[in-house]
C-alpha positions as semicolon CSV with decimal commas, in nm:
position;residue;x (nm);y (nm);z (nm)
1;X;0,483;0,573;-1,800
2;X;0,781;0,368;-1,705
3;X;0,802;0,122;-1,458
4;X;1,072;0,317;-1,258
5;X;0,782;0,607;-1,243
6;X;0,508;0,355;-1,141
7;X;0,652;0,213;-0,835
8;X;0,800;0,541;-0,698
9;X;0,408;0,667;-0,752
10;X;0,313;0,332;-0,545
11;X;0,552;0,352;-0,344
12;X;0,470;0,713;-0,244
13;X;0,075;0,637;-0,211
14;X;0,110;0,337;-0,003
15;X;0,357;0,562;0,254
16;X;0,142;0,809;0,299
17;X;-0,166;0,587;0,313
18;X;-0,033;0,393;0,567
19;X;0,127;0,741;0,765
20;X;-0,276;0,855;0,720
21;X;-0,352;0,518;0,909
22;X;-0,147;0,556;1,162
23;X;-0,267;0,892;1,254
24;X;-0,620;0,793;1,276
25;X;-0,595;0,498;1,480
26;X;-0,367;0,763;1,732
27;X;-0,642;0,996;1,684
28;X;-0,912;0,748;1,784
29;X;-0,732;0,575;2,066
30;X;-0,498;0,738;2,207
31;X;-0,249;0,516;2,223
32;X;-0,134;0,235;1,992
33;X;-0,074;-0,114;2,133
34;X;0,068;-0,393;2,029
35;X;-0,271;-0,506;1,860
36;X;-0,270;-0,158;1,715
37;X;0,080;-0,206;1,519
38;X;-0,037;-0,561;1,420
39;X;-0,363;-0,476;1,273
40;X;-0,210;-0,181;1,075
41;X;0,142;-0,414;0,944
42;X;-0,137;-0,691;0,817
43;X;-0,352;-0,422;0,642
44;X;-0,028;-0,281;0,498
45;X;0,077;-0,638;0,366
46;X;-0,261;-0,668;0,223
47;X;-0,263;-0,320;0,065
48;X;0,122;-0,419;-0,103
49;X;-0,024;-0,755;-0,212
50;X;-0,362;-0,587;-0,394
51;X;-0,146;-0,355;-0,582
52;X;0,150;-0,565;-0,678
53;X;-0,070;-0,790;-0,802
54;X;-0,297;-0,553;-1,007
55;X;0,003;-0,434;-1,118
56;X;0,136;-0,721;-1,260
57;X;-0,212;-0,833;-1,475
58;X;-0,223;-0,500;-1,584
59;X;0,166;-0,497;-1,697
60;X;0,139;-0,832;-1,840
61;X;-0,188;-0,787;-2,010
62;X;-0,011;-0,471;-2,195
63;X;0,251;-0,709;-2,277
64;X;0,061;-0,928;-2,451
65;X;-0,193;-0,663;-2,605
66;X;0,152;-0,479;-2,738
């Protein structure tokens, strides 16, 4: 797989993820506050940083395996 294919496939699964998210925490509240929107960005960020970053071992380990 190339690594233009990867992050479109990331890319794609964190989007709808987070969309997924969103619609729960409307369907649960009601209404999404500013806490709301907070709580969802920070575990987006999170969600980008544990992927990147397994991402990158994983690329590099095949790197060096290669």
């Amino acid at each position: 797989m190339t690594n233009r294919r990867r992050a479109i496939l990331t890319a794609v699964s964190l989007t709808i993820g987070f969309l997924l998210s969103i619609l729960l925490f409307y369907f649960k509240k009601g209404d999404l506050n500013q806490q709301s929107w907070f709580f969802l960005g920070t575990v987006l960020g999170y969600s980008i940083l544990i992927v990147v970053g397994i991402g990158w071992y994983l690329q590099k380990r095949s790197n060096r395996n290669d």
